[in-house]
The first five atom37 places (N, CA, C, CB, O) and aatype in JSON, in Angstrom:
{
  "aatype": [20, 20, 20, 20, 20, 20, 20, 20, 20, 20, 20, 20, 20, 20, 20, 20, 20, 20, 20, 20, 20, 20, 20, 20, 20, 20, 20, 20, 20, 20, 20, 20, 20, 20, 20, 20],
  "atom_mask": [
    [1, 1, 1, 1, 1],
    [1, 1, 1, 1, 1],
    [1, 1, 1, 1, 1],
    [1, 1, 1, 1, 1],
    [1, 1, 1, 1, 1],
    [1, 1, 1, 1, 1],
    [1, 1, 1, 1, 1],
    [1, 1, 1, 1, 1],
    [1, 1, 1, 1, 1],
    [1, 1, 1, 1, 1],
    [1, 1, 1, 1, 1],
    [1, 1, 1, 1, 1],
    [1, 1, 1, 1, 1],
    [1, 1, 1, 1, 1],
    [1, 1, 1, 1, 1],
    [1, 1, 1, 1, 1],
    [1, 1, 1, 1, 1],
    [1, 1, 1, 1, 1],
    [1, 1, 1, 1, 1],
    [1, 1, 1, 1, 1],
    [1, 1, 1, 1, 1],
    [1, 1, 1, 1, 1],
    [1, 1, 1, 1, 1],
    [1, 1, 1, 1, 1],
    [1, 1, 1, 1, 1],
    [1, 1, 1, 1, 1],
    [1, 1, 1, 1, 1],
    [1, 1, 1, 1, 1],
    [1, 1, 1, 1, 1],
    [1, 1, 1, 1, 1],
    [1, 1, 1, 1, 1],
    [1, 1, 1, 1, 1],
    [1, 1, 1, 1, 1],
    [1, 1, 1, 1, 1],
    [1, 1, 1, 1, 1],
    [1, 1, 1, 1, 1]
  ],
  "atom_positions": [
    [[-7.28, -40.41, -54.23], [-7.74, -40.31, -52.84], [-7.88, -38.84, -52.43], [-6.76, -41.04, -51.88], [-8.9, -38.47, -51.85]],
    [[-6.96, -38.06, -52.71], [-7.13, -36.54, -52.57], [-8.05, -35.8, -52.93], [-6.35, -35.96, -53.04], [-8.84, -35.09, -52.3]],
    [[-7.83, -36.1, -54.48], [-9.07, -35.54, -55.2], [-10.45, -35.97, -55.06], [-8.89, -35.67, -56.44], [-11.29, -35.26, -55.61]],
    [[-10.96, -37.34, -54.21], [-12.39, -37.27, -53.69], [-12.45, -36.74, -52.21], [-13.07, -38.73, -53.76], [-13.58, -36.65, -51.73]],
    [[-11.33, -36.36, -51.39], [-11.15, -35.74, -50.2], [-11.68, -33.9, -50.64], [-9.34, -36.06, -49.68], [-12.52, -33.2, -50.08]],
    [[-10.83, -33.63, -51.76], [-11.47, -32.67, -51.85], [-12.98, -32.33, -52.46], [-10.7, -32.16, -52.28], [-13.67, -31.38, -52.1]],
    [[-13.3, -33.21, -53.35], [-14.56, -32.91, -54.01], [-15.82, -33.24, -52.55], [-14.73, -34.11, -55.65], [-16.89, -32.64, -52.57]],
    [[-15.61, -33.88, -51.81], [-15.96, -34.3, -50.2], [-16.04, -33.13, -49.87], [-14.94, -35.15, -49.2], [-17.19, -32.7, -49.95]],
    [[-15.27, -32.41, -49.53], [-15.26, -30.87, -48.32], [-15.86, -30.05, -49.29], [-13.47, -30.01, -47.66], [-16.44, -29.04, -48.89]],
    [[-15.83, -30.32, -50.53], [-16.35, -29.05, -51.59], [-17.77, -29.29, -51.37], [-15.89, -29.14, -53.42], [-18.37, -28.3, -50.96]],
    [[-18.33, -30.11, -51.51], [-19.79, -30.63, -51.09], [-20.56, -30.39, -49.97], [-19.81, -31.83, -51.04], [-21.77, -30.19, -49.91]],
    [[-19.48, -30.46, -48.79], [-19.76, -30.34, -47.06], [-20.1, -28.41, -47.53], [-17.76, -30.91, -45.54], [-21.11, -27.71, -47.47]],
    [[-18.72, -28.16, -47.94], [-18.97, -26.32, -47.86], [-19.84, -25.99, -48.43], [-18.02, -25.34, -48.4], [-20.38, -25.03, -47.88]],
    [[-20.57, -26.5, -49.85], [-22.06, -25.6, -50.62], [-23.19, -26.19, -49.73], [-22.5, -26.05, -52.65], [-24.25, -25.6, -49.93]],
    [[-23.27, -27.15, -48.84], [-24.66, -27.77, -47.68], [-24.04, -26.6, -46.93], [-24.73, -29.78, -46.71], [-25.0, -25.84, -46.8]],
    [[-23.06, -26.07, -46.41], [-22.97, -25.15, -44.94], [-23.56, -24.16, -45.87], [-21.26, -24.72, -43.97], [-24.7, -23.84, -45.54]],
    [[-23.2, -23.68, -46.73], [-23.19, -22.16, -47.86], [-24.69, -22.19, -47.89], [-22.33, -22.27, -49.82], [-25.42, -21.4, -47.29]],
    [[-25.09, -23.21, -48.66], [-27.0, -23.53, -48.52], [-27.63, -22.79, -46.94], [-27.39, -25.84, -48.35], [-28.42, -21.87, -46.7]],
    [[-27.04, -23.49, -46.31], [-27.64, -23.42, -44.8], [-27.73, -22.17, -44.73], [-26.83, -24.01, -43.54], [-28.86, -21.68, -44.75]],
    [[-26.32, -21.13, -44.62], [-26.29, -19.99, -44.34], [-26.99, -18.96, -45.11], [-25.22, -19.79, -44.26], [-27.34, -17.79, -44.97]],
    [[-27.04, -20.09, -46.14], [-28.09, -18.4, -46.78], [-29.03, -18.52, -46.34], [-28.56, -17.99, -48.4], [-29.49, -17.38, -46.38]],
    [[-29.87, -19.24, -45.82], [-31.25, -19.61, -45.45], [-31.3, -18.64, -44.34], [-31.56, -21.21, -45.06], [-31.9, -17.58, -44.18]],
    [[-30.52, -19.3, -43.66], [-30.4, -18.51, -41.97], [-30.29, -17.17, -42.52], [-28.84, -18.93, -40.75], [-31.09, -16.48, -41.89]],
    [[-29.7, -16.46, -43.38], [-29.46, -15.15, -43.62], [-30.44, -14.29, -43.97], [-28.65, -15.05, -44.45], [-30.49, -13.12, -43.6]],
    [[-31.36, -14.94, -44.79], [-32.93, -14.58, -45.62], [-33.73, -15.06, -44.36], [-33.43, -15.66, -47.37], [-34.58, -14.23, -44.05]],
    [[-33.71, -15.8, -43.8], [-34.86, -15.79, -42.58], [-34.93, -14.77, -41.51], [-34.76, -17.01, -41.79], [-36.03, -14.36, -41.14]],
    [[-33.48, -14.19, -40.83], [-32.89, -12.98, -40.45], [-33.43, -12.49, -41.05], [-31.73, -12.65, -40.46], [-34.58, -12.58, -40.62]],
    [[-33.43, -11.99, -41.81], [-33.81, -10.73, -42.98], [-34.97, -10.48, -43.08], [-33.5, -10.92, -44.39], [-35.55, -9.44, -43.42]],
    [[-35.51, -11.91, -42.63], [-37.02, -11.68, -43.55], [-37.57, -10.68, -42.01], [-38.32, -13.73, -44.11], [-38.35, -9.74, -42.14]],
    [[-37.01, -11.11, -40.62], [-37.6, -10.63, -39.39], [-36.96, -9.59, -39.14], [-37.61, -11.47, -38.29], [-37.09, -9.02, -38.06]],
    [[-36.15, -9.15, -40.08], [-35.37, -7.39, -39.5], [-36.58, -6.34, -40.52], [-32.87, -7.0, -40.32], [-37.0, -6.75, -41.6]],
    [[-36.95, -5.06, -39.96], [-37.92, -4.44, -40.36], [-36.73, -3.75, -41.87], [-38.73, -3.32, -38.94], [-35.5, -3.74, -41.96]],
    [[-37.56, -3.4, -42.57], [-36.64, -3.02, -43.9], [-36.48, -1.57, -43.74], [-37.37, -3.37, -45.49], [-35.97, -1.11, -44.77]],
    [[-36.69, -0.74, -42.93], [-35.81, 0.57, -42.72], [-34.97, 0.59, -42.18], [-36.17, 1.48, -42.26], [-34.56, 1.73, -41.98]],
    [[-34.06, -0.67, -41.51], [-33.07, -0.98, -41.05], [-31.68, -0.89, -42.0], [-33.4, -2.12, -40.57], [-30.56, -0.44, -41.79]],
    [[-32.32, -1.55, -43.12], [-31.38, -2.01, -44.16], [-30.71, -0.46, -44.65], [-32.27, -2.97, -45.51], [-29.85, -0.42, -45.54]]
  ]
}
């Protein structure tokens, strides 16, 4: 029971991790690159 509780949240966290990189590269893509 634990061990599919965790493989569960491990799954939930790489869909948030996915998400955020997206959001991070889309940011990115609209910040001018002499910023960086």
């Amino acid at each position: 029971m634990d061990r599919q509780r965790t493989q569960c949240s491990n799954l939930v966290a790489e869909i948030h991790l996915g998400r955020l990189r997206e959001n991070i590269e889309l940011v990115l893509e609209h910040v001018p690159v002499g910023v960086q």
